[in-house]
Steps between C-alpha positions, in 0.01 A plus 500: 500500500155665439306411232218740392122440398603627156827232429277216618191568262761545192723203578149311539378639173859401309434117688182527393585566100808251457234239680235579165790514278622140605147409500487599121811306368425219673160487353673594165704202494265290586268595199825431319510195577139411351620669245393854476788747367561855354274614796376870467402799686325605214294205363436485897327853478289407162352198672418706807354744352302218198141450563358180520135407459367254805349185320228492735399853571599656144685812705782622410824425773881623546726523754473939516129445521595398863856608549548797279716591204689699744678223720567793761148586552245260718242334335143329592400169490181558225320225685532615818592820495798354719813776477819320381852682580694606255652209289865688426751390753675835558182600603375212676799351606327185646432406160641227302669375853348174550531225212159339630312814482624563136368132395229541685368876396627363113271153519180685645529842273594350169232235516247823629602712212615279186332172606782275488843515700744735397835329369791511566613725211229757629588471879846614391374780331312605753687504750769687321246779389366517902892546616641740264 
């Protein structure tokens, strides 16, 4: 049976997608069970979007600063200028795949942009407003 280029890249893609997606509801259920519910897409997209003024610098910070409003777009770092892919899965499918990488990339930017960690309550959101 021959397979072509084409088939391979889309069944990779598809693997690639139900991997984020189980990524997602097991990170949803676990935020459930510290107690965050009712999570939201759309209180997700507020809080990315809210600016947040940096205790010690007095600047202004949120997530599209870096990322962009547009989760399909790439963004830049505005530190380093360093480009980050997009942040939407369908267009980025490696995104959302790995549960460390969420932690980790959640620990680091919430404490860079609101100065505390996120909760759980806003991790849920989020990550429902980066995968739909």
């Amino acid at each position: 049976m021959k397979i072509s280029v084409h088939s391979m890249l889309i069944a990779l893609l598809c693997a690639s997608a139900a991997a984020g997606a189980d990524v997602v509801d097991e990170r949803l259920a676990a935020y459930k069970a510290q107690g965050a519910n009712g999570f939201s897409a759309a209180a997700g997209e507020v809080l990315w979007n809210r600016s947040f003024k940096n205790a010690k610098t007095g600047e202004s910070r949120n997530c599209a600063a870096c990322h962009t409003a547009n989760l399909r777009n790439a963004g830049k770092h505005a530190e380093t200028g360093k480009v980050i892919e997009p942040m939407k899965p369908a267009v980025n499918p490696k995104r959302l795949t790995d549960v460390k990488q969420v932690e980790k990339w959640f620990l680091r930017n919430c404490k860079w942009t609101y100065g505390r960690e996120c909760t759980p309550q806003e991790k849920g959101d989020f990550l429902l407003f980066i995968r739909n």
